[in-house]
C-alpha positions as CSV (number, residue, x, y, z in Angstrom):
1,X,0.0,0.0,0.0
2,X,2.8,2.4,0.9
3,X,4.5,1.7,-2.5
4,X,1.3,2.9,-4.2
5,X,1.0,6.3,-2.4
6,X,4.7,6.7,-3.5
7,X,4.0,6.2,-6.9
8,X,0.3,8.2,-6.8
9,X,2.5,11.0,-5.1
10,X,5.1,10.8,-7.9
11,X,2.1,10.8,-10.9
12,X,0.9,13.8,-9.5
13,X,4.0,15.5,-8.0
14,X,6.7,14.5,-10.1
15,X,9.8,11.8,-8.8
16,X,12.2,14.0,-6.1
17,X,15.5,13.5,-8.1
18,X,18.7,13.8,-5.3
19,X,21.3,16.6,-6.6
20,X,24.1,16.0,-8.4
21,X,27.2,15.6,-7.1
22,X,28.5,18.9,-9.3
23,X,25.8,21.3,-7.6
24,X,26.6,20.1,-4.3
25,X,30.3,20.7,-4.9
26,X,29.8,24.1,-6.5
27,X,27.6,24.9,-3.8
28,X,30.2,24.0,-1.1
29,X,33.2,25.7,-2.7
30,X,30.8,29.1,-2.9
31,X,30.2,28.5,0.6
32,X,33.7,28.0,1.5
33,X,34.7,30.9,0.0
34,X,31.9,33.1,1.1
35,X,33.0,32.0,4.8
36,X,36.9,32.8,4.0
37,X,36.3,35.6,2.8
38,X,34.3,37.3,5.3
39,X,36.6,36.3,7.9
40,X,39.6,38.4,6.3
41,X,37.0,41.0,5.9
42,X,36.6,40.6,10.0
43,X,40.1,40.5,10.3
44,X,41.1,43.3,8.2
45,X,38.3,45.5,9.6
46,X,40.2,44.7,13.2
47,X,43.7,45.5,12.3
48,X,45.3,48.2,14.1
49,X,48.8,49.7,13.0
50,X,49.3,51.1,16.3
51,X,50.1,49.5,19.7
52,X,50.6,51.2,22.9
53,X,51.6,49.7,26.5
54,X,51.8,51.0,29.8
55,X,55.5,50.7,31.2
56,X,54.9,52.1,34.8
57,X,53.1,55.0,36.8
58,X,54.5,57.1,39.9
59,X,52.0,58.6,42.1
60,X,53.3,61.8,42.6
61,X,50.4,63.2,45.4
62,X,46.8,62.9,45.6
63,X,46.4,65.3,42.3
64,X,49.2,64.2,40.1
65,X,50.3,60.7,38.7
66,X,52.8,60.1,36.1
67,X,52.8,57.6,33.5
68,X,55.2,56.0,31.9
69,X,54.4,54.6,28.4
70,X,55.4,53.3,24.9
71,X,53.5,53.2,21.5
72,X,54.4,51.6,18.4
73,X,53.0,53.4,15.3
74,X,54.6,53.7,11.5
75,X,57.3,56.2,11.3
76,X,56.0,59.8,9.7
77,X,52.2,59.2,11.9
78,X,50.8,61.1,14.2
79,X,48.4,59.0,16.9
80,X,45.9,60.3,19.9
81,X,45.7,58.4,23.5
82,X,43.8,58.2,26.0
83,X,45.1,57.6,29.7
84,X,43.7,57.7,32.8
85,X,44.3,57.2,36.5
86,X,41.9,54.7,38.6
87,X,41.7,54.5,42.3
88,X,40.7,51.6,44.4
89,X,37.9,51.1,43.5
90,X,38.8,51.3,39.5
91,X,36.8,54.4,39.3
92,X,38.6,56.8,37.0
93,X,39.9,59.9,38.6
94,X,41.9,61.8,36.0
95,X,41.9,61.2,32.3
96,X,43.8,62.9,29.4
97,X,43.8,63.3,25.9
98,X,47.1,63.8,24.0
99,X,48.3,63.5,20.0
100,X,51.7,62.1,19.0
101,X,54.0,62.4,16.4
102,X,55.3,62.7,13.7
103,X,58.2,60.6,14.3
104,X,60.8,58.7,12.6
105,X,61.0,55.7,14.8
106,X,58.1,53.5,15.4
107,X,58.7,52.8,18.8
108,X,58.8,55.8,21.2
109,X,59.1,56.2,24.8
110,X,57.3,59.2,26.7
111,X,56.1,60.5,30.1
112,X,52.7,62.1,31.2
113,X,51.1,64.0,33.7
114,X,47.6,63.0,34.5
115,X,45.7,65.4,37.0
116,X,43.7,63.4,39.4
117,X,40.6,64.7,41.8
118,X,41.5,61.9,43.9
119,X,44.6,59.9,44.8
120,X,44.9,57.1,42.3
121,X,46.5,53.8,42.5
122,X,46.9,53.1,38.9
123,X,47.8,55.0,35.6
124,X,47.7,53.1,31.7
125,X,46.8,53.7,28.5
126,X,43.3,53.0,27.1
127,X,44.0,53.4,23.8
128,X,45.4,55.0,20.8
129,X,44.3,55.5,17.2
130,X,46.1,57.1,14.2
131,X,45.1,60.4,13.4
């Protein structure tokens, strides 16, 4: 009985054919690709040409830490960081803006001042982008 609902269901339907072995390999390599390709895209849209780090900090008094830090950018750009100063309870307490560069090395070493409301514990750099 089963087989003659198959074949009733195939009169009126038409027979479901599997797919060739072709489509299902040009299908995969598109999909492949598709997925390769947006993962450079991801990767690319990521990439940063500049790297900073935070070397050490002094805390100089309750209003004034010092930070010591270096940033890696190519030669002949000019970046802008962002440091801050956190206390205890990582709260930020001073913060400052500053561009550098031009320079002909692409690793520099340099010194801030960050004024603080409060005395802070810790100093580093949140970040830097090229300008």
């Amino acid at each position: 009985m089963e087989q003659n609902q198959q074949q009733i269901l195939a009169q009126r339907y038409g027979e479901k054919r599997a797919p060739s072995r072709s489509r299902v390999k040009l299908l995969s390599v598109i999909g492949v690709s598709a997925l390769t390709l947006g993962a450079i895209g991801i990767g690319l849209a990521n990439w940063n040409p500049i790297a900073a780090e935070t070397i050490g900090y002094r805390v100089q008094s309750p209003w004034l830490t010092e930070l010591d830090f270096e940033v890696q950018m190519p030669p002949g750009s000019v970046a802008q960081c962002e440091f801050e100063a956190l206390n205890n309870s990582f709260a930020q307490v001073g913060f400052r803006t500053e561009q550098f560069g031009p320079f002909e090395q692409a690793t520099t070493a340099h010194t801030i001042e960050i004024n603080t409301f409060e005395e802070a514990v810790t100093g580093l750099v949140r970040g830097c982008e090229l300008r």
